[in-house]
C-alpha positions as CSV (number, residue, x, y, z in Angstrom):
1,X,48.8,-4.5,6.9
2,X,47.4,-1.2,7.7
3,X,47.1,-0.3,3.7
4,X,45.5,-3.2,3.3
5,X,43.0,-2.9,6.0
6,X,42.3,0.9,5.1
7,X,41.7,-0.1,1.2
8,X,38.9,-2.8,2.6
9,X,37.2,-0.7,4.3
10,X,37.2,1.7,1.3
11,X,35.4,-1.4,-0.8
12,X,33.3,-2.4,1.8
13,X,31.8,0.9,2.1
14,X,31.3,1.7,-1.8
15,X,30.0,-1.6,-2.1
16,X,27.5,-1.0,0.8
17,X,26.7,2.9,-1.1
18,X,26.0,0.9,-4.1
19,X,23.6,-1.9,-2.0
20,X,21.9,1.1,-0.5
21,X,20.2,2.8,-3.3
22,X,16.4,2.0,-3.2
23,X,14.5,0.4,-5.8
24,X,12.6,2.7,-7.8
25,X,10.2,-0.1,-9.0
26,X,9.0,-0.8,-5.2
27,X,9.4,3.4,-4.6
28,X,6.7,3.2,-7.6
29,X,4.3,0.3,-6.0
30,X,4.6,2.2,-2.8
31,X,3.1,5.4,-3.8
32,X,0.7,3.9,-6.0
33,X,-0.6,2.1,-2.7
34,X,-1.0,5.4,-1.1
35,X,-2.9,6.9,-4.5
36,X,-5.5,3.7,-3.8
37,X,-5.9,3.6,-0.3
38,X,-6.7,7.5,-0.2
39,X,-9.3,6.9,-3.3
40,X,-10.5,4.3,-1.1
41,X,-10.5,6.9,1.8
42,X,-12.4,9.4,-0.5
43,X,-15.1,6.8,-1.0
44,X,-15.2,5.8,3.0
45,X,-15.9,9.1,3.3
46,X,-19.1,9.9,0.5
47,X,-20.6,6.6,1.3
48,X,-20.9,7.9,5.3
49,X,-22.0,11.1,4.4
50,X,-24.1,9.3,1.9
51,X,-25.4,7.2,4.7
52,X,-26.1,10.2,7.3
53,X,-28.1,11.9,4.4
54,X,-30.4,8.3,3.7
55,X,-30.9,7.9,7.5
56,X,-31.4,11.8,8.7
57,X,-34.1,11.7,5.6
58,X,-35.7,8.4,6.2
59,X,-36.8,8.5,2.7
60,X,-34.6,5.7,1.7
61,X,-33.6,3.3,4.6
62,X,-32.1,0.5,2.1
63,X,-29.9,3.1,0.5
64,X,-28.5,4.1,3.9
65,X,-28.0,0.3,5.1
66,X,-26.2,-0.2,1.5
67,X,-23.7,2.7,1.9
68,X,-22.6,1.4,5.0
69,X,-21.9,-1.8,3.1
70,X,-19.8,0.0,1.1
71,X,-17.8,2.1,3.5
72,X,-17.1,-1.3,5.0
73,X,-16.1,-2.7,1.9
74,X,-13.8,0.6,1.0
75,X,-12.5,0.6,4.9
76,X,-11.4,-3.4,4.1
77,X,-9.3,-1.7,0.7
78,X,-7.6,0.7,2.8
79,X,-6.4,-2.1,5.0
80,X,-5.8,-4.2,1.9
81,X,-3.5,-1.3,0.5
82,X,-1.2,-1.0,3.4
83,X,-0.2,-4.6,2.6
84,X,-0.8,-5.6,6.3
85,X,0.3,-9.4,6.8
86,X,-2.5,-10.0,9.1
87,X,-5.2,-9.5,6.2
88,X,-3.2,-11.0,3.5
89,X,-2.5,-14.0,5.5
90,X,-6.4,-15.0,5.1
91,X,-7.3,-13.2,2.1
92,X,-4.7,-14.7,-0.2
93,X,-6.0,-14.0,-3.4
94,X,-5.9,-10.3,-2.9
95,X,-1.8,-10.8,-2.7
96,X,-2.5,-11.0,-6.6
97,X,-3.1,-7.3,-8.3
98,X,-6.3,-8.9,-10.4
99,X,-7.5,-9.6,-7.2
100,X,-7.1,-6.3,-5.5
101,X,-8.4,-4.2,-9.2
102,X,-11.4,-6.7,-8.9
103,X,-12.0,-5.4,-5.3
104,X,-11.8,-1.8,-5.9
105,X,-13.8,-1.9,-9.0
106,X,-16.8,-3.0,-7.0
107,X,-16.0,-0.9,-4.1
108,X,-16.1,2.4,-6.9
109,X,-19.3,0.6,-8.5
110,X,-20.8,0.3,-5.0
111,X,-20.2,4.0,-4.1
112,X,-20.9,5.6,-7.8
113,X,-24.4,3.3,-8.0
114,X,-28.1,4.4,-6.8
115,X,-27.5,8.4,-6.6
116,X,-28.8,10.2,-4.2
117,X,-31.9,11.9,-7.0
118,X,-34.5,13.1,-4.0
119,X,-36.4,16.3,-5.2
120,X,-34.8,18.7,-3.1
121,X,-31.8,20.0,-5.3
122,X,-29.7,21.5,-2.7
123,X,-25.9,22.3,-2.7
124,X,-25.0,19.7,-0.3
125,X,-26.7,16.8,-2.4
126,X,-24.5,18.6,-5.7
127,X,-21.9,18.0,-3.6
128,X,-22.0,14.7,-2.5
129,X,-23.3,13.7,-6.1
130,X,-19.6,15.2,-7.2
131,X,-17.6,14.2,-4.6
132,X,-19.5,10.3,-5.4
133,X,-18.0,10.8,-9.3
134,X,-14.8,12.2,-8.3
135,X,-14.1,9.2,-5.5
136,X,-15.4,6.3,-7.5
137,X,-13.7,7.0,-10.8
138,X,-10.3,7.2,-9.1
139,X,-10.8,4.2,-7.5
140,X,-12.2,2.6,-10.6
141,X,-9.1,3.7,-12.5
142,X,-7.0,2.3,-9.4
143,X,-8.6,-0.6,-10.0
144,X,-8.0,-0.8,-13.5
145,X,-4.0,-0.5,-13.2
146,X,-4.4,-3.0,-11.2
147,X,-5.9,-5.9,-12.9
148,X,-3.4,-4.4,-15.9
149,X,-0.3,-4.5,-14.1
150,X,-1.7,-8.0,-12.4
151,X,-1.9,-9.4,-15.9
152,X,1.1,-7.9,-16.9
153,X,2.7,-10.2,-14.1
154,X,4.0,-7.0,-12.6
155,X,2.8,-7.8,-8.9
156,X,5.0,-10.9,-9.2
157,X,7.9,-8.8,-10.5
158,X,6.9,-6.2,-7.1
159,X,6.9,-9.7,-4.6
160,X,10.0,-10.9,-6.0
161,X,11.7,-7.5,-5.3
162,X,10.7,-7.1,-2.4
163,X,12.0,-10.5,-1.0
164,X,15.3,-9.5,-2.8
165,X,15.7,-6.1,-0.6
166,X,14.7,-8.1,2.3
167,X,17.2,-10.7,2.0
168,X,19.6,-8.0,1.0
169,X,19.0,-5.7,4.4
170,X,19.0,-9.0,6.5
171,X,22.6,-9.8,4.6
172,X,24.0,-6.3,5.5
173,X,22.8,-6.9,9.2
174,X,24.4,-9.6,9.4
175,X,27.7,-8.2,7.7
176,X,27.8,-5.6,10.2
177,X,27.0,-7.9,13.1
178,X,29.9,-9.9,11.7
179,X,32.2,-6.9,11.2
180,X,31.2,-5.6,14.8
181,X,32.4,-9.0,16.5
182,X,35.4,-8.9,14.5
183,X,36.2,-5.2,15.9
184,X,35.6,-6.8,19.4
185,X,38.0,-9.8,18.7
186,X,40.9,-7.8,17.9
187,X,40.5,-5.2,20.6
188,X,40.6,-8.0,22.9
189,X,43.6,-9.7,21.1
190,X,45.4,-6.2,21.4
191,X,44.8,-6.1,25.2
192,X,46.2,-9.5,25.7
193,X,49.0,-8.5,23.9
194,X,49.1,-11.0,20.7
């Protein structure tokens, strides 16, 4: 009885090793989130600073109401890109990756459009200028794997994954609630001497 016990508890835990490994696919999805929502950080960011520069100047007032807009809009992708239930719930269609490439594409269009191009041609304003390319072309290209890899039906493939490993870890939870009673059940069966 005691061989037999030992060699299931031998399966049990190379079959929970095996269970354990994490999908690379959803490792992949996961750091891809973090690539967007910093892009999407960058471009909070240039469109503030952008904003400070329209307002300090008063040259431009529109452009300075517009690139808080579009800090707004790039705030909402970060929040989008941490796949918070909440914001999902009511904003369905940006569960789908079309959605969400659609999204950033205009958030990078918003932040790389209407330059800052006042005469003064200081450092700072070559600065921002570059640090407007460098944010909205990442986020443009985030967007573009996106709507991609959403036609490609690959945020479908990410979903259904995802409610695998969670129906998995709820299953080994269970298991080891199971496996925890059963320890309690024979200790007590040992102290009433059966």
């Amino acid at each position: 009885m005691e061989r037999n016990g030992d060699a299931e508890n031998s399966q049990r835990a190379s079959s929970n090793k095996s269970k354990g490994k994490a999908d690379a696919f959803l490792i992949i999805c996961r750091c891809f989130n973090v690539v967007a929502a910093l892009a999407a950080i960058l471009c909070v960011v240039v469109n503030i600073l952008s904003a400070i520069r329209s307002f300090k100047h008063g040259a431009d007032i529109f452009d300075g109401i517009y690139r808080c807009f579009a800090a707004a809009l790039a705030i909402f992708v970060v929040a989008v890109e941490t796949e918070w239930g909440y914001i999902l719930q009511f904003w369905k269609v940006l569960e789908y990756w079309v959605g969400r490439g659609i999204l950033q594409i205009f958030v990078a269009v918003m932040t790389r459009a209407f330059p800052d191009t006042s005469p003064d041609n200081s450092s700072e304003q070559n600065a921002i200028i570059v640090f407007q390319n460098i944010a909205s072309y990442m986020l443009l290209a985030c967007g573009a794997v996106y709507i991609i890899s959403g036609i490609l039906c690959l945020g479908y493939l990410k979903r259904r994954r995802q409610n695998q490993q969670t129906s998995r870890e709820q299953a080994k939870k269970d298991l080891d609630e199971l496996e925890r009673r059963r320890e309690e059940l024979r200790a007590l069966l040992v102290e009433d001497g059966v």
